[in-house]
LUMVOZA-90844 format. One line per field, with one value per atom (N, C-alpha, C): residue number from 1; residue in one letter; atom name; x, y, z. Coordinates in pm, whole numbers. Atoms other than C-alpha are relative to their C-alpha. Layout:
BEGIN
resi <- NUM / ...
resn <- a / ...
name <- CA / ...
u <- X / ...
v <- Y / ...
w <- Z / ...
//
This chain:
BEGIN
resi <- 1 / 1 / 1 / 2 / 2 / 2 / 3 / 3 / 3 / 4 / 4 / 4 / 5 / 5 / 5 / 6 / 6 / 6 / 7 / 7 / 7 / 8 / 8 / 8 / 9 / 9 / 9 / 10 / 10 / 10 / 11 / 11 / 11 / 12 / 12 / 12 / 13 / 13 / 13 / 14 / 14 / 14 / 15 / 15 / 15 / 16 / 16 / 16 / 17 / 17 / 17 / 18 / 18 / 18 / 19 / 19 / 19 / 20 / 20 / 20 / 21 / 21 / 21 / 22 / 22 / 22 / 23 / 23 / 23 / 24 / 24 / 24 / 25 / 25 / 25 / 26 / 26 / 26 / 27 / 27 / 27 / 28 / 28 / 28 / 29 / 29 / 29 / 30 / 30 / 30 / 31 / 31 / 31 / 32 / 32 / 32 / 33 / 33 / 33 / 34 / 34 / 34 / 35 / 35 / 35 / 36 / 36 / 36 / 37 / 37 / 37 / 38 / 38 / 38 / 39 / 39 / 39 / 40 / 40 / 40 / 41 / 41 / 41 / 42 / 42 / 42 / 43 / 43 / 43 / 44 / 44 / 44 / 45 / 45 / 45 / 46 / 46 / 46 / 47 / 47 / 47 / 48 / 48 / 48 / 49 / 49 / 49 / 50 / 50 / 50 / 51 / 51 / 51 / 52 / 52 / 52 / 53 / 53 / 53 / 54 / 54 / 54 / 55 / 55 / 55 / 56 / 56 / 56 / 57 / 57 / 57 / 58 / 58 / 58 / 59 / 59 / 59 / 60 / 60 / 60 / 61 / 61 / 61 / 62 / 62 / 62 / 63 / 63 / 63 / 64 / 64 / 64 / 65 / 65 / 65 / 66 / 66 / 66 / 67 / 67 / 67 / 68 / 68 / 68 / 69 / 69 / 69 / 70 / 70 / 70 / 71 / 71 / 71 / 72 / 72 / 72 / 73 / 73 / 73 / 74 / 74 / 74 / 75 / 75 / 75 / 76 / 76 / 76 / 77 / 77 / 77 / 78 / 78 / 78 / 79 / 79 / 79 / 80 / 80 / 80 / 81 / 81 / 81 / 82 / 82 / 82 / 83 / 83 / 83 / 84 / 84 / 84 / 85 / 85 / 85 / 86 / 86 / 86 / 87 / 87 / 87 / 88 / 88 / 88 / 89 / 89 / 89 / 90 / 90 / 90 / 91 / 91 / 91 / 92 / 92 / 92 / 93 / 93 / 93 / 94 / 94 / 94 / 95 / 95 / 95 / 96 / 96 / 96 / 97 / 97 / 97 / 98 / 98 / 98 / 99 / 99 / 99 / 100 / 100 / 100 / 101 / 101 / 101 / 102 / 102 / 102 / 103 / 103 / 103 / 104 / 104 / 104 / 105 / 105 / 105 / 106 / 106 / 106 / 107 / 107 / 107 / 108 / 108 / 108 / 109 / 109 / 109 / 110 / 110 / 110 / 111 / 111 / 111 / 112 / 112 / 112 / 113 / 113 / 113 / 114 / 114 / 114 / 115 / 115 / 115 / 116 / 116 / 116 / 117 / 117 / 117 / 118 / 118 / 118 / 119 / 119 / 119 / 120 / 120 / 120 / 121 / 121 / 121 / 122 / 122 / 122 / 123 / 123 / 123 / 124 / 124 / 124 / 125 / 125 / 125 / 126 / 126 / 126 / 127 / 127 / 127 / 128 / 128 / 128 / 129 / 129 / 129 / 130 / 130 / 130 / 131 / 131 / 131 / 132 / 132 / 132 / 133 / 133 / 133 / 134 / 134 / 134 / 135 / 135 / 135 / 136 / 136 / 136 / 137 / 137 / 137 / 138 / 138 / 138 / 139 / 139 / 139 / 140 / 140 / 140 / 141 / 141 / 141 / 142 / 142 / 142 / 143 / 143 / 143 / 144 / 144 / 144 / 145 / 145 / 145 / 146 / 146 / 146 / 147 / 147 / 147 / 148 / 148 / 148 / 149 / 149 / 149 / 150 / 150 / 150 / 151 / 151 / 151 / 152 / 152 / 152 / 153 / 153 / 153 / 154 / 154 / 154 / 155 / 155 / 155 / 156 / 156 / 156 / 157 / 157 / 157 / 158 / 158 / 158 / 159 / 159 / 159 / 160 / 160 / 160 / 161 / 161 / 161 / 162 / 162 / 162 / 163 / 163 / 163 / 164 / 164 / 164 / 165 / 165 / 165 / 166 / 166 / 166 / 167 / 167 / 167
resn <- x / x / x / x / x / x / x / x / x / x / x / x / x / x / x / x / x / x / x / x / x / x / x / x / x / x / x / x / x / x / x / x / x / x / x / x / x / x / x / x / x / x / x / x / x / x / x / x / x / x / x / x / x / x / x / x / x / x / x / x / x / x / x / x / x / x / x / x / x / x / x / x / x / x / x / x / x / x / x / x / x / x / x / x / x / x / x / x / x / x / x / x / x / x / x / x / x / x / x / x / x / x / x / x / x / x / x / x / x / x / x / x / x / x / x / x / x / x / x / x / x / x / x / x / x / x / x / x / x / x / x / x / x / x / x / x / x / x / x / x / x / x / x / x / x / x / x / x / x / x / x / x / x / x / x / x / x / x / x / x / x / x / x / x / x / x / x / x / x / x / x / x / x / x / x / x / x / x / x / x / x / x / x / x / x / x / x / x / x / x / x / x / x / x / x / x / x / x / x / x / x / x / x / x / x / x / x / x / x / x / x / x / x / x / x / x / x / x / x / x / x / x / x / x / x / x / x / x / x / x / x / x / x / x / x / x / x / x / x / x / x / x / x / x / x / x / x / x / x / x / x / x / x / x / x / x / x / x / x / x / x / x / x / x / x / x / x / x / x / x / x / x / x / x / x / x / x / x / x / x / x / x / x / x / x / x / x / x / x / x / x / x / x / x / x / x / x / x / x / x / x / x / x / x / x / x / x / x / x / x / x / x / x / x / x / x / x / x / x / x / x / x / x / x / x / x / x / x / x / x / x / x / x / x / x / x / x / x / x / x / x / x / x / x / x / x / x / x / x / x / x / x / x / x / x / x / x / x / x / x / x / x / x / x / x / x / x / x / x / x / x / x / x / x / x / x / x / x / x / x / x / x / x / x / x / x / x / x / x / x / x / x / x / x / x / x / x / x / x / x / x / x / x / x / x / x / x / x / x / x / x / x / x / x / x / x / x / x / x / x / x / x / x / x / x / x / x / x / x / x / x / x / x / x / x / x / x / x / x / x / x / x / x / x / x / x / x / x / x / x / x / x / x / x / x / x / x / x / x / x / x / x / x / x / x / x / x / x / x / x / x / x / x / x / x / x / x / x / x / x / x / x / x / x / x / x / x / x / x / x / x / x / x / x / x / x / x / x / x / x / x
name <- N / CA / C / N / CA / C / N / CA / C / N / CA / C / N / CA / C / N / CA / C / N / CA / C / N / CA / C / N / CA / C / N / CA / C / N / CA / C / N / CA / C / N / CA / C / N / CA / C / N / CA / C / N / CA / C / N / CA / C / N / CA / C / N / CA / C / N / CA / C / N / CA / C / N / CA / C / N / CA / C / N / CA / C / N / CA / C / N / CA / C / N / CA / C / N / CA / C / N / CA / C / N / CA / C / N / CA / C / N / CA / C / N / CA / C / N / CA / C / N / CA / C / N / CA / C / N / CA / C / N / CA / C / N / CA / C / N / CA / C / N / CA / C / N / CA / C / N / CA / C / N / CA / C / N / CA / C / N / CA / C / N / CA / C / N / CA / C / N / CA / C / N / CA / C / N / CA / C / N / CA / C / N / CA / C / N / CA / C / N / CA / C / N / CA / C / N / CA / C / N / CA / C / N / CA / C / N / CA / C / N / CA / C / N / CA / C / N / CA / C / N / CA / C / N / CA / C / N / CA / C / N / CA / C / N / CA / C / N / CA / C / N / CA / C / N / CA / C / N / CA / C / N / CA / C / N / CA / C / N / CA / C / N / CA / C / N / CA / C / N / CA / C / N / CA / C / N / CA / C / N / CA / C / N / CA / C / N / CA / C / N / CA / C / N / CA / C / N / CA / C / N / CA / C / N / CA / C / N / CA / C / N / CA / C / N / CA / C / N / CA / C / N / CA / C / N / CA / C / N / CA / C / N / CA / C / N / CA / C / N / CA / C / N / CA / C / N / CA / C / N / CA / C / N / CA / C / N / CA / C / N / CA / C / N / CA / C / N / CA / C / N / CA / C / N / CA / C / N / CA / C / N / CA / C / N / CA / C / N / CA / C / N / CA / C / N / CA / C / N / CA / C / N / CA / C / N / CA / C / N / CA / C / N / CA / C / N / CA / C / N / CA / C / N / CA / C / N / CA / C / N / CA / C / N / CA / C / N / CA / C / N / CA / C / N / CA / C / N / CA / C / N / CA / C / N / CA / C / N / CA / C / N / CA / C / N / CA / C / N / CA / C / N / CA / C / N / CA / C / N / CA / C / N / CA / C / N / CA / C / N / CA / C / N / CA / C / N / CA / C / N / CA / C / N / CA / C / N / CA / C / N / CA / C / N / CA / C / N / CA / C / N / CA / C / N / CA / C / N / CA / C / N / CA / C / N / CA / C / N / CA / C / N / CA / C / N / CA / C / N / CA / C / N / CA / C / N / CA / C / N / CA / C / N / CA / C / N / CA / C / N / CA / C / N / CA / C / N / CA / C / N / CA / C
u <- -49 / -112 / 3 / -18 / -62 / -135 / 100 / -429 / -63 / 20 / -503 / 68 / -17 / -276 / -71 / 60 / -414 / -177 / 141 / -792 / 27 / -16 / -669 / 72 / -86 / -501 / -50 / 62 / -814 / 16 / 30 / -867 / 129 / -133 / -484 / -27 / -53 / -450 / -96 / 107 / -739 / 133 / -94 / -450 / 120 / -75 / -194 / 156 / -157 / 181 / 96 / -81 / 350 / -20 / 47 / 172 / 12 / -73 / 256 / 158 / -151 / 635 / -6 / -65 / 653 / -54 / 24 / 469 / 120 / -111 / 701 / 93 / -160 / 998 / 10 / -37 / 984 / -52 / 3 / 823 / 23 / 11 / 980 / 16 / -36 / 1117 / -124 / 131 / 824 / -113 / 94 / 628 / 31 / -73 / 912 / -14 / -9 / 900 / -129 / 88 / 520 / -22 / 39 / 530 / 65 / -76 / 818 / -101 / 41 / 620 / -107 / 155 / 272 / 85 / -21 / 496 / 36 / -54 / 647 / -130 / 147 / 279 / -19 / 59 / 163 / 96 / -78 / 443 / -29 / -12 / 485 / -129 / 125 / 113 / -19 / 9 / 107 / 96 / -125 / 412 / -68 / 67 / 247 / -138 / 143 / -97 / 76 / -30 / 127 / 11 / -59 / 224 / -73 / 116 / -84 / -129 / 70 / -425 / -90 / 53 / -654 / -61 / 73 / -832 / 99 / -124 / -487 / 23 / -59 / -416 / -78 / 114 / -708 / -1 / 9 / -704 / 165 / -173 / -309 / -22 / 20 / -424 / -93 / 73 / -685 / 38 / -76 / -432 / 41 / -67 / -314 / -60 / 49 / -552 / 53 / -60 / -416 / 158 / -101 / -91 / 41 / 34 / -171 / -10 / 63 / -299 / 177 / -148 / 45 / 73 / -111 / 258 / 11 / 43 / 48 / 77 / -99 / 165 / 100 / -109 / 465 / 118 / -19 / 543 / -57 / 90 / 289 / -17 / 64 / 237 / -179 / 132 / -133 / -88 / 92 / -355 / -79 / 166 / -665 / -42 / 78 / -972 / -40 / 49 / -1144 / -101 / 154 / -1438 / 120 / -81 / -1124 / 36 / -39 / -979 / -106 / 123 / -1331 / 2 / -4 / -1340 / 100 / -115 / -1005 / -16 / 75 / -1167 / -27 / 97 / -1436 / 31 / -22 / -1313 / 94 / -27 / -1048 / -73 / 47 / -1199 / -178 / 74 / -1493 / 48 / -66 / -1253 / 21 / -75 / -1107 / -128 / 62 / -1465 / -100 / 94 / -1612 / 117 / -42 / -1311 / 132 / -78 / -1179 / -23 / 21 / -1120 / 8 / 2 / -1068 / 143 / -150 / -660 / 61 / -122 / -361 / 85 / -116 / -174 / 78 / -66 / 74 / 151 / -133 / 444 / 64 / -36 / 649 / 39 / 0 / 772 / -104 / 132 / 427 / -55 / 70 / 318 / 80 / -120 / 662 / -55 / 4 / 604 / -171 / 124 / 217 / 26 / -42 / 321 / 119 / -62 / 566 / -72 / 99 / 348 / -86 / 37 / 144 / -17 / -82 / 384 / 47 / -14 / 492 / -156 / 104 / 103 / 4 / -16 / 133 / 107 / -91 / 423 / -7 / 46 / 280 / -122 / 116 / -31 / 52 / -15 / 107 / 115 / -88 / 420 / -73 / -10 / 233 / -32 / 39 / 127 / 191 / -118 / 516 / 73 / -38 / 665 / -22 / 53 / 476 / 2 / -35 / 563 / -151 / 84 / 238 / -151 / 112 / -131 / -40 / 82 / -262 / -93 / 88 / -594 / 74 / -47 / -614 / 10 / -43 / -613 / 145 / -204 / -272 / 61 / -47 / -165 / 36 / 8 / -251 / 30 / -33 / -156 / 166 / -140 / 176 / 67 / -84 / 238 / -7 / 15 / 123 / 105 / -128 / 424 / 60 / -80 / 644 / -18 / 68 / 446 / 2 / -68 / 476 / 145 / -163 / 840 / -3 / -84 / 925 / -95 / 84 / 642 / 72 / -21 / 819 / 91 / -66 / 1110 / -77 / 67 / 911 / -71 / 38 / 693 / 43 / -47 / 892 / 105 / -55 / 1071 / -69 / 92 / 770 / -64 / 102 / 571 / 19 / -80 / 789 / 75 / -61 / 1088 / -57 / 43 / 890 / -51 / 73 / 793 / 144 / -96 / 1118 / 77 / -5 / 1105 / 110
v <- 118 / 764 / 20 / -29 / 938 / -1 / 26 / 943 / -132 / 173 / 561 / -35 / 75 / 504 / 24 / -104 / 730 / -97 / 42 / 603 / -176 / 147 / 186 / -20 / 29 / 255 / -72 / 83 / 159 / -140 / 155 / -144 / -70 / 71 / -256 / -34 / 35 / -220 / -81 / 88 / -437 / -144 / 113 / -700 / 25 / -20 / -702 / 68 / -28 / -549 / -73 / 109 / -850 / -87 / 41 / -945 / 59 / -78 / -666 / 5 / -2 / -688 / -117 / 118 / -1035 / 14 / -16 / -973 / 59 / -83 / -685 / -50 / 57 / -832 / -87 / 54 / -1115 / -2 / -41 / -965 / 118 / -135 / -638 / 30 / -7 / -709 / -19 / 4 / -792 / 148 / -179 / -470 / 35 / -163 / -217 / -52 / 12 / -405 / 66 / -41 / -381 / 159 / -133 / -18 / 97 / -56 / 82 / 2 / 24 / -84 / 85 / -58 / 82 / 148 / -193 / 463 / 15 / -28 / 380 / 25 / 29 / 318 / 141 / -145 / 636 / 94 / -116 / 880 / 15 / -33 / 760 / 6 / -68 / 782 / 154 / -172 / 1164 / 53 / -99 / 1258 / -41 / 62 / 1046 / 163 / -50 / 1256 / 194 / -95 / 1605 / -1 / -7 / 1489 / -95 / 78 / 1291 / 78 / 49 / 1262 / -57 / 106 / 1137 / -97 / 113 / 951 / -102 / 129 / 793 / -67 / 108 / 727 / -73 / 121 / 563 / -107 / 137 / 337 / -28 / 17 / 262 / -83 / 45 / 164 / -125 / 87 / -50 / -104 / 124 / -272 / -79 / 84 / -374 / -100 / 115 / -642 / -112 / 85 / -796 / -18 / 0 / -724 / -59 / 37 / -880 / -158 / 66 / -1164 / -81 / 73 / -1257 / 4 / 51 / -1217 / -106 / 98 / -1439 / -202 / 61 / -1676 / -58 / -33 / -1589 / -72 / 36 / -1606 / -135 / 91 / -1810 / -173 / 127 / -2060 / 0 / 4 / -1987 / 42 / -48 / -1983 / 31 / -45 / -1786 / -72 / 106 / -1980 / 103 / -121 / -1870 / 93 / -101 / -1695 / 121 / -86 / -1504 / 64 / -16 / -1444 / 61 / -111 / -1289 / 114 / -83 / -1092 / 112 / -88 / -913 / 26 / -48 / -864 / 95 / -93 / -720 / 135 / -132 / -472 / 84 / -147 / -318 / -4 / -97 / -298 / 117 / -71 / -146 / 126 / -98 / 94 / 104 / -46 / 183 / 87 / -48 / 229 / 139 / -120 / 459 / 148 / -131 / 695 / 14 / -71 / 716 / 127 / -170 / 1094 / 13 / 21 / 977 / 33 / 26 / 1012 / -23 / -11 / 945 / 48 / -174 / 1246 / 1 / -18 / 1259 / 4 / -14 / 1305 / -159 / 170 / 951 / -20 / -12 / 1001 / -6 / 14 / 1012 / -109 / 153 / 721 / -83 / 95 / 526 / 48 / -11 / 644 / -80 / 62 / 559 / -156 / 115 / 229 / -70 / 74 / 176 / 26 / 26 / 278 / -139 / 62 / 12 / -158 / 132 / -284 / 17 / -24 / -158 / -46 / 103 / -235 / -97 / 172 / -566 / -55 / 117 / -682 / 37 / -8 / -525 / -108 / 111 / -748 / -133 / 87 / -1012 / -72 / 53 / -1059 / -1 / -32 / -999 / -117 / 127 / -1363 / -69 / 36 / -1413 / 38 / -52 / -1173 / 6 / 9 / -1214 / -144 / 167 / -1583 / 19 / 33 / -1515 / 84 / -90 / -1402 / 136 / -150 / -1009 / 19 / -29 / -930 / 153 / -114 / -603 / 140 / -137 / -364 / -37 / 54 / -556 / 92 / -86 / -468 / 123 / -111 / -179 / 113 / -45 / -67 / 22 / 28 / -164 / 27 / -37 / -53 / 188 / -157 / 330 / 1 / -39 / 437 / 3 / 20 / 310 / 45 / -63 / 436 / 143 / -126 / 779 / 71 / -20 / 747 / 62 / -34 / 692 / 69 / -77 / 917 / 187 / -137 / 1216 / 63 / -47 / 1290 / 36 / -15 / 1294 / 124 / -142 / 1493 / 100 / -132 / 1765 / 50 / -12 / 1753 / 26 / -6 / 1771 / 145 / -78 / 1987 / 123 / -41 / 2186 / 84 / -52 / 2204 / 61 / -51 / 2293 / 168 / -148 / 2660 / 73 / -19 / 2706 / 113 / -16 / 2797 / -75
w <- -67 / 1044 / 151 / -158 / 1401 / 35 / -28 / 1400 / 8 / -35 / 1336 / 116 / -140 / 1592 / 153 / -74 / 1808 / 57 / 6 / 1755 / 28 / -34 / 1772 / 102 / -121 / 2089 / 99 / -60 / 2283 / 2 / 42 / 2110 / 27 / -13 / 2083 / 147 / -101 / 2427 / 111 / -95 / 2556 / -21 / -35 / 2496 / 98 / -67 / 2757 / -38 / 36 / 2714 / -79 / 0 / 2751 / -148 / 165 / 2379 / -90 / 104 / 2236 / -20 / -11 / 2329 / -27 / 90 / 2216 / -159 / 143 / 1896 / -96 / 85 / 1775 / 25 / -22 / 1957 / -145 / 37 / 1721 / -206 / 176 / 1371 / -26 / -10 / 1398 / -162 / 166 / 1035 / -49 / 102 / 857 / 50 / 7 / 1041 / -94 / 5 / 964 / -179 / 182 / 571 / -10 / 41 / 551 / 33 / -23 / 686 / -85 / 64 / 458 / -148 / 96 / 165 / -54 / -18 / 281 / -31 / 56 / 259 / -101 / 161 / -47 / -101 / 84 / -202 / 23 / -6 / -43 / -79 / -6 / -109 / -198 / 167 / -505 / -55 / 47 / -565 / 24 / 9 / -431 / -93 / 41 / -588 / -134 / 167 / -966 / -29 / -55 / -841 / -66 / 58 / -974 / -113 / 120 / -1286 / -109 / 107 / -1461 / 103 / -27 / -1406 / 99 / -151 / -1101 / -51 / 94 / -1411 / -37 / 46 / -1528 / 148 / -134 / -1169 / 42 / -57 / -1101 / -107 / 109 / -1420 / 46 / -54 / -1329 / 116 / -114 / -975 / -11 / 2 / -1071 / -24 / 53 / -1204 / 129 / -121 / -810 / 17 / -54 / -769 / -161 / 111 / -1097 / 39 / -38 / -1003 / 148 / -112 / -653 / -23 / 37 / -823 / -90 / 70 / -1044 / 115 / -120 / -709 / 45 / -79 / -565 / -75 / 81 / -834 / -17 / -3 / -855 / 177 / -135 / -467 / 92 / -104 / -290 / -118 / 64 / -596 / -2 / -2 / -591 / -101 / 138 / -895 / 20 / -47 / -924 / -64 / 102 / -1067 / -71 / 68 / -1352 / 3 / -64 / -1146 / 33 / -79 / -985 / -147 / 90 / -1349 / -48 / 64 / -1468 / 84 / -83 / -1164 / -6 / 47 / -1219 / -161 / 170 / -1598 / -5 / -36 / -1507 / 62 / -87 / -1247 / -120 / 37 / -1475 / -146 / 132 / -1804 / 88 / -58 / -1541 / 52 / -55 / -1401 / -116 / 112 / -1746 / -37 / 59 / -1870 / 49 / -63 / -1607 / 38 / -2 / -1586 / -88 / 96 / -1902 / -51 / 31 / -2045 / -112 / 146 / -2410 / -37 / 14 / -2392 / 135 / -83 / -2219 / -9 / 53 / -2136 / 146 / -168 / -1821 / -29 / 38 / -1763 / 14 / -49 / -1770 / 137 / -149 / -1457 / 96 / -56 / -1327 / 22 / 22 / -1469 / 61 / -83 / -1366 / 151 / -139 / -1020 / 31 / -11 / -1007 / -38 / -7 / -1143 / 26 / -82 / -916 / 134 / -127 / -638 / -5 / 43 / -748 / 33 / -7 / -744 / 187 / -135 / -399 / 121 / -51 / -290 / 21 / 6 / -443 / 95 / -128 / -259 / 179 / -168 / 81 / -13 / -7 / -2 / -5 / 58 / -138 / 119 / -95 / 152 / 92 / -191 / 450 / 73 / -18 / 498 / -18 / 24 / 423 / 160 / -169 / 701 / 102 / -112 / 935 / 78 / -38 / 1143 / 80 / -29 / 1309 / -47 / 51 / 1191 / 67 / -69 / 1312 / -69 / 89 / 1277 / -61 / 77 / 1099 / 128 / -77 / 1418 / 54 / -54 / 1561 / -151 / 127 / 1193 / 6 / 23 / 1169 / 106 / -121 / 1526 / -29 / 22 / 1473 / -134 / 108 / 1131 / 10 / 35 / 1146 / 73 / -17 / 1343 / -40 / 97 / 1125 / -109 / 110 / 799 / 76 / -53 / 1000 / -6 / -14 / 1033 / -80 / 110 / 693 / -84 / 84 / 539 / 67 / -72 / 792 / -101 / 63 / 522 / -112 / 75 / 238 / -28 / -30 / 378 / 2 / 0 / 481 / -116 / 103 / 184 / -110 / 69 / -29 / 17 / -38 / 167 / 87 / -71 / 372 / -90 / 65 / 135 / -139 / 102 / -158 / -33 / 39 / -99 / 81 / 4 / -21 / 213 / -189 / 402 / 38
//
């Protein structure tokens, strides 16, 4: 994340200051949500990523655009058509079929965490048209969220990766 920011600094900053301090001034909440949402995704997929599968986690994951797809629903009121409804078919029984291993073997905890990473996607996808009172392309976005996805990925981390070998 310190590197995206790092590398979109150019670009961000071809817009003036004064646009960036009103931007954040006035969606700091919806960032600091989508950035919280975006570490929660990361953190509980690595931590799932010990205790199954990269095959279960990838069939598990494949489910976000379905699960993206009922928020939408759910939240926005927006039905997919049924080209959209084949499409989310297709992809996971395509997912399922190219990296299945012929069981499902993982700890539950794994799986609960991978599919709550998951749902945590979905509602970063699915809100960000919510929290946000005004549109960012994806480098504003993404300028403005890595810091924050840094933050709250810093405990984790060192708690993970750090505290784990016992230093």
């Amino acid at each position: 994340m310190a590197a995206t920011f790092v590398a979109l600094t150019p670009l961000a900053l071809r817009e003036g200051w004064d646009t960036h301090s009103r931007t954040v001034e006035h969606q700091w909440v919806g960032l600091c949500a989508i950035g919280a949402c975006q570490a929660l995704n990361i953190v509980l997929n690595n931590v799932s990523l010990v205790g199954i599968s990269l095959s279960l986690n990838q069939i598990i994951r494949s489910f976000l655009p379905v699960m993206v797809c009922l928020l939408g629903v759910a939240v926005e009121g927006r039905y997919p058509t049924q080209q959209e409804l084949a499409a989310l078919l297709v992809l996971r029984v395509g997912v399922m079929l190219a990296v299945w291993q012929g069981a499902v073997t993982g700890k539950p905890w794994a799986i609960v965490a991978c599919m709550t990473s998951v749902v945590s996607g979905a509602v970063y996808m699915t809100w960000i048209s919510k929290l946000l009172s005004e549109k960012l392309d994806v480098v504003r976005l993404t300028f403005y969220t890595a810091p924050i996805i840094r933050f709250c990925l810093a405990l984790p981390t060192l708690y993970f990766e750090v505290g784990a070998d016992g230093d």
